[in-house]
C-alpha positions in Angstrom: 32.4 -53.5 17.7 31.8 -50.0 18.9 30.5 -49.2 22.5 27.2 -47.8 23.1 29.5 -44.9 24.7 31.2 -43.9 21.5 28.2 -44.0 19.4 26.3 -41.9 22.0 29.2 -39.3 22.2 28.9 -39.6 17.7 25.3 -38.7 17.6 26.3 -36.0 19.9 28.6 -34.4 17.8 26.3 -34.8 14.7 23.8 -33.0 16.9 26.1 -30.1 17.5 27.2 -29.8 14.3 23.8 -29.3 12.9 22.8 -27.0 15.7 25.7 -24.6 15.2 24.9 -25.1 11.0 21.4 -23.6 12.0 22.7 -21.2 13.8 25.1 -20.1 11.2 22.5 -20.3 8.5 19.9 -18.0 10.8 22.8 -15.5 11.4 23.5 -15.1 7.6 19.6 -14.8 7.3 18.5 -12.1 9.3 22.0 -10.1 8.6 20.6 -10.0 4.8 16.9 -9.0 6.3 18.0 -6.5 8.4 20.4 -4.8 5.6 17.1 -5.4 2.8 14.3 -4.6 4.9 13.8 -1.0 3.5 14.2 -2.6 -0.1 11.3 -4.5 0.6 9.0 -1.9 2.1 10.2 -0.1 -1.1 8.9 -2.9 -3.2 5.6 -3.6 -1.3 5.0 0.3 -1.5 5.3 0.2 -5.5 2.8 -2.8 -5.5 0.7 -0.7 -3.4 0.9 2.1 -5.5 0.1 0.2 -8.7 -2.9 -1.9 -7.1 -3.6 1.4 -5.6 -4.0 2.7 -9.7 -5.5 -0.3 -11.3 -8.6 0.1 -8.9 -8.9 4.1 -9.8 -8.9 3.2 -13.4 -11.4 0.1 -12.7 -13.7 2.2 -11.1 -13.7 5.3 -13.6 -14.2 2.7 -16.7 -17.0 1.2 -14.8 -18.4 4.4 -13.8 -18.2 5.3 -18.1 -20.1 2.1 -19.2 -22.4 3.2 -16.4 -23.8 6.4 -17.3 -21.7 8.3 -15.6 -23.5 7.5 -11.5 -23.0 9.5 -8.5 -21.9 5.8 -7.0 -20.2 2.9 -8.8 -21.2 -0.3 -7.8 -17.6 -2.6 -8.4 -18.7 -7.1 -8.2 -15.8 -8.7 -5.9 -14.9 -12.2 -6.0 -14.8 -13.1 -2.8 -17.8 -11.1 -1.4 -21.5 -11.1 -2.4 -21.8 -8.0 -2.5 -21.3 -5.6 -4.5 -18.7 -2.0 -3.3 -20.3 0.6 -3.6 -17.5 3.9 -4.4 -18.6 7.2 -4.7 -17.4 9.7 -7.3 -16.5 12.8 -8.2 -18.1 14.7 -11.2 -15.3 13.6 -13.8 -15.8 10.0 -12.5 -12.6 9.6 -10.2 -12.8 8.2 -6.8 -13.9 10.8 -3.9 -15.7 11.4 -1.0 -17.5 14.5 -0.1 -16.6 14.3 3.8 -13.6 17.7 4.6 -11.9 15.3 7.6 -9.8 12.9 6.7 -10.8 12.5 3.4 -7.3 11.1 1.8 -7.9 8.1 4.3 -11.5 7.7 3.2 -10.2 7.4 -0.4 -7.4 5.0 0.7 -10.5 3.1 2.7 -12.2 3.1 -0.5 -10.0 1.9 -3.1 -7.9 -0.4 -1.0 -10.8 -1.9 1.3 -8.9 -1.7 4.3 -7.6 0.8 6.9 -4.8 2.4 6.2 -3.6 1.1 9.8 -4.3 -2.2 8.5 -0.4 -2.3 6.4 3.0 -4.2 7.9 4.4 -0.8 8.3 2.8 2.6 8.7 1.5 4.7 5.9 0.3 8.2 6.6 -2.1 9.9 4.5 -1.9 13.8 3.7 -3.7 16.0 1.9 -2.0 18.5 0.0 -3.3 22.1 -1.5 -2.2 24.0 -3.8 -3.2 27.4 -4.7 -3.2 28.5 -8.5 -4.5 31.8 -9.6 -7.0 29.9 -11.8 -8.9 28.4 -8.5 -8.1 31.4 -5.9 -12.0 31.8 -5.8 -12.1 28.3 -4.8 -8.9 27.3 -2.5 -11.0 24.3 -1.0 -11.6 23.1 -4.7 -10.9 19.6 -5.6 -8.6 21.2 -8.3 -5.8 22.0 -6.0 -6.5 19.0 -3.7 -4.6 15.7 -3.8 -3.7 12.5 -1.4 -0.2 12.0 -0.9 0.5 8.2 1.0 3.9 8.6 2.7 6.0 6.0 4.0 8.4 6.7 7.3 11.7 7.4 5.2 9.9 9.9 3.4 8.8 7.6 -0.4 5.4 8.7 -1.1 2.9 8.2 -3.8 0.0 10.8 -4.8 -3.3 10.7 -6.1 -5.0 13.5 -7.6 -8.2 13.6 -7.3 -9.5 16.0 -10.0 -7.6 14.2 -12.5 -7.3 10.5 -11.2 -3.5 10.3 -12.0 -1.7 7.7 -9.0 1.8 8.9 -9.7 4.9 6.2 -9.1 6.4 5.8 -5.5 8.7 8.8 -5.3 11.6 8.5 -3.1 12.9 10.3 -0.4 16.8 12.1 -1.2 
């Protein structure tokens, strides 16, 4: 018959052995986070970029079976109701506001601030100049959002035509 000694000093040993197998386990864990991380911003930032699409696309077909409105009025599932997202002429998402206008569309088709995401997202407006629109430089033509990541990946949205191109990534 064993001691009350030895089986205390047994169920210590098991007790350490399973502390330093969590341990171990946690280690290999957040080693294989730490060297994925940016794969998985990567991968969020796609699924942004496509949810991102699917809601322009929403909105313009609603906005043709509509009439072709000044405002779109989208039904939500888990609110009563209804968004109300203003459009352009051609029936893509836009606002008329000149300040910050890129976030205002992000606001728009993502319902929520862009400040709102696990890791930052900046939105830019970017204008080009063709000799088609000169007479025009502030023009939606020549005006797009572009949502950048911190390494540089972005995705754009143009907002004359309503094309959400793929995540590009930084070189």
């Amino acid at each position: 018959m064993t001691s009350n000694s030895e089986k205390k000093e047994k169920s210590l040993a098991e007790f350490v052995v399973i502390v330093a197998l969590v341990g171990v386990l946690m280690a290999v864990f957040i080693n294989f986070f730490i060297k994925n991380e940016s794969q998985f911003t990567q991968a969020g930032f796609a699924s942004i970029a496509q949810g991102f699409n699917a809601k322009v696309n929403t909105v313009h077909a609603q906005w043709m079976m509509d009439k072709q409105p000044n405002i779109v009025y989208l039904a939500s599932l888990n609110k009563n109701q209804k968004q109300a997202v203003s459009v352009n002429k051609a029936g893509w998402i836009d606002v008329q506001q000149a300040q910050l206008s890129c976030e205002a569309i992000w606001q728009l088709v993502m319902e929520m601030p862009i400040s709102a995401l696990q890791f930052p997202v900046s939105a830019i407006e970017v204008r080009t100049t063709s000799s088609k629109h000169k007479s025009e430089p502030n023009s939606i033509e020549n005006s797009q959002c572009r949502y950048v990541l911190l390494d540089g990946s972005y995705f754009q949205y143009n907002r004359a035509k309503g094309k959400v191109s793929k995540v590009i990534k930084a070189n």
